[in-house]
C-alpha positions in Angstrom: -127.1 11.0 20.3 -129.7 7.9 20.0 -132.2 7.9 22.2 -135.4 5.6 21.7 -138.8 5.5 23.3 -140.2 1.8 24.2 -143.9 1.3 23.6 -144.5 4.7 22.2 -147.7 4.4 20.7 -148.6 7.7 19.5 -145.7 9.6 21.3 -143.6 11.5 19.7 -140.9 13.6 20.7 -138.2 15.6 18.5 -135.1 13.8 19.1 -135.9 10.8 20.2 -137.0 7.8 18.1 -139.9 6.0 19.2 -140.8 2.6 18.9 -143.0 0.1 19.0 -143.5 -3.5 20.8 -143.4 -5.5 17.3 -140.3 -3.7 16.8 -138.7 -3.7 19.9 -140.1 -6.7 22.1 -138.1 -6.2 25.3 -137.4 -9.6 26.0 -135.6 -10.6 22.5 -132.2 -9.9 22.2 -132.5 -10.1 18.2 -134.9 -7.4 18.2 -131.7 -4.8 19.9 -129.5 -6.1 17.3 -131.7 -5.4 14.3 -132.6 -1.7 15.7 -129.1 -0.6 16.9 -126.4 -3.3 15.4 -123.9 -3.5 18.2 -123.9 -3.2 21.9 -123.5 0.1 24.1 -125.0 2.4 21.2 -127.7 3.9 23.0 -127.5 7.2 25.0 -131.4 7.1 26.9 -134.3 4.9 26.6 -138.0 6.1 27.9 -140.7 4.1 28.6 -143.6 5.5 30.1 -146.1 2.7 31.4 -144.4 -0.4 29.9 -143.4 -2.6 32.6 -146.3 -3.2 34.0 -147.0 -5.4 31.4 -143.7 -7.5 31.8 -143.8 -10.0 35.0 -141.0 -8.7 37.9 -138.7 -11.5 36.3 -139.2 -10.5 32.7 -138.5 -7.0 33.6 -135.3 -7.9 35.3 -134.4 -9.1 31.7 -135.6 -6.5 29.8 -133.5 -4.2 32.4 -130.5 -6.9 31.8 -131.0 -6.3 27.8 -131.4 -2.6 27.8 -128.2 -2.4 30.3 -126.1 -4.5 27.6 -128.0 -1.9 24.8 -126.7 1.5 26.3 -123.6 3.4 26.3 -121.8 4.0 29.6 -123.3 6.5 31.4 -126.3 6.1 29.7 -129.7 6.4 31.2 -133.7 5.0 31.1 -136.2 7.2 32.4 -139.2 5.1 33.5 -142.7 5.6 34.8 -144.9 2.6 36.0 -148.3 2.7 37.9 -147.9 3.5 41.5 -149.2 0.9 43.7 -148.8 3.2 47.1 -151.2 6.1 45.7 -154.4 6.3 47.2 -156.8 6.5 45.2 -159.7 4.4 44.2 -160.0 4.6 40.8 -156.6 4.9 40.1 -156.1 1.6 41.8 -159.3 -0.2 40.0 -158.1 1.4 36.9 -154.2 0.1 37.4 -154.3 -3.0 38.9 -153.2 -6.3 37.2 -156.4 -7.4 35.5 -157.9 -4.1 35.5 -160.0 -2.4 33.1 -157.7 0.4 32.5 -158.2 3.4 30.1 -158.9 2.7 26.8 -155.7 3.9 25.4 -153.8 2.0 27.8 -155.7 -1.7 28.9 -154.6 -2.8 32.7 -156.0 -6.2 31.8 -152.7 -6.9 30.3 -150.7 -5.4 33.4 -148.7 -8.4 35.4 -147.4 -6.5 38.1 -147.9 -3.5 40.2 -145.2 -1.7 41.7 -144.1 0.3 44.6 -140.9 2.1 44.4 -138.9 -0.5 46.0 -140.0 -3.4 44.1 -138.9 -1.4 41.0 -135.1 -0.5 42.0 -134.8 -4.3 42.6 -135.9 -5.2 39.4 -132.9 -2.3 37.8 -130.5 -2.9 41.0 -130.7 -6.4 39.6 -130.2 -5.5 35.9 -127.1 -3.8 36.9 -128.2 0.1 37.0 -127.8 2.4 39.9 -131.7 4.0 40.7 -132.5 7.5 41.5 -136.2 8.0 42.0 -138.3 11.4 40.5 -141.2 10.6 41.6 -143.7 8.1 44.2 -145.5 7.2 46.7 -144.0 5.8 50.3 -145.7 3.2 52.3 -148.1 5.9 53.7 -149.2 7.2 50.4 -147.2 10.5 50.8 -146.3 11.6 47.6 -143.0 12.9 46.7 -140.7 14.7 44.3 -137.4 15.5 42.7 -137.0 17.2 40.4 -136.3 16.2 36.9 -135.9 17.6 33.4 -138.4 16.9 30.2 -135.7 17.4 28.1 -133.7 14.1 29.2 -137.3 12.5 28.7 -141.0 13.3 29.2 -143.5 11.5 31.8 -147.1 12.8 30.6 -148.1 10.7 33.2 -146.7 13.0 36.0 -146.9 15.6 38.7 -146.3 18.4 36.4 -147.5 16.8 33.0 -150.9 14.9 33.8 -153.7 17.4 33.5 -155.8 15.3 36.1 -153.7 17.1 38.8 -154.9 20.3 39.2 -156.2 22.3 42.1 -153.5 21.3 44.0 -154.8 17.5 43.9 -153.2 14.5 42.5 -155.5 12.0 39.9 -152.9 10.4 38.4 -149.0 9.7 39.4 -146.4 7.1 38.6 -142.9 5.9 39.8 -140.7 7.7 38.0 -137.0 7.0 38.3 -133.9 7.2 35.9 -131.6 4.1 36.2 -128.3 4.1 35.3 -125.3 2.3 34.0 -122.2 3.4 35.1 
């Protein structure tokens, strides 16, 4: 079973191969073919905080090349910045142009989603959208329920250690999109 994290960074995870932007640049076909030869040979990407840095039309590419990349069936789990939570410094810290943490620079973000505006962009690569977790309009947060296993968030509900108390500090949109 292949599966490949996007923009890992330092992540790691047993099973999954991670890898990096001057390996896989989301936007060149020629970098899919190098990595994985032939169409349809990969069972899940991840990529946790990645599209933010992709404008909402290069991300419906990178959605159309990672569509043309998996096997049927196949899945990416994704987490983006959450433009609906309320919270000050998260949204100083997130938005396009913003400082960001040092491990992770917002100055190179290009867009900043709500949950909607991300199931166009995969509704529009061809993948059908279930969403883990996000914000509404109103800032309410909310949940499903999803398994590590098929790919880890650290940047979640349950995995971000800046919720705690019962108080959120950091969140993203999290959904799986799917081909069928």
């Amino acid at each position: 079973m292949k599966k490949i994290i996007i923009g890992a960074g330092k992540t790691s995870y047993v099973g999954w191969t991670a890898t990096q932007e001057n390996e896989l640049n989301l936007l060149k076909t020629e970098d899919y073919y190098k990595l994985f030869e032939h169409e349809e040979s990969v069972n899940a990407f991840l990529a946790e905080h990645v599209f933010e840095h992709l404008s909402y039309n290069e991300g419906i590419e990178a959605g159309k090349n990672l569509y043309k990349f998996l096997k049927p069936n196949g899945y990416i789990r994704l987490a983006v910045p959450d433009i609906n939570f309320q919270n000050e410094w998260y949204q100083n810290m997130c938005k396009p142009g913003g400082p960001g943490p040092v491990d992770h620079p917002a100055y190179t973000h290009k867009v900043f989603y709500d949950y909607k505006s991300l199931i166009k962009v995969f509704e529009a690569a061809g993948f059908s959208v279930d969403l883990l977790e996000y914000c509404d309009e109103n800032g309410r947060f909310h949940f499903n329920y999803w398994s590590p296993e098929q790919g880890m968030i650290g940047r979640s509900l349950r995995f971000d250690t800046r919720n705690n108390d019962g108080k959120l500090g950091m969140v993203s949109i999290i959904i799986d999109a799917h081909k069928e």
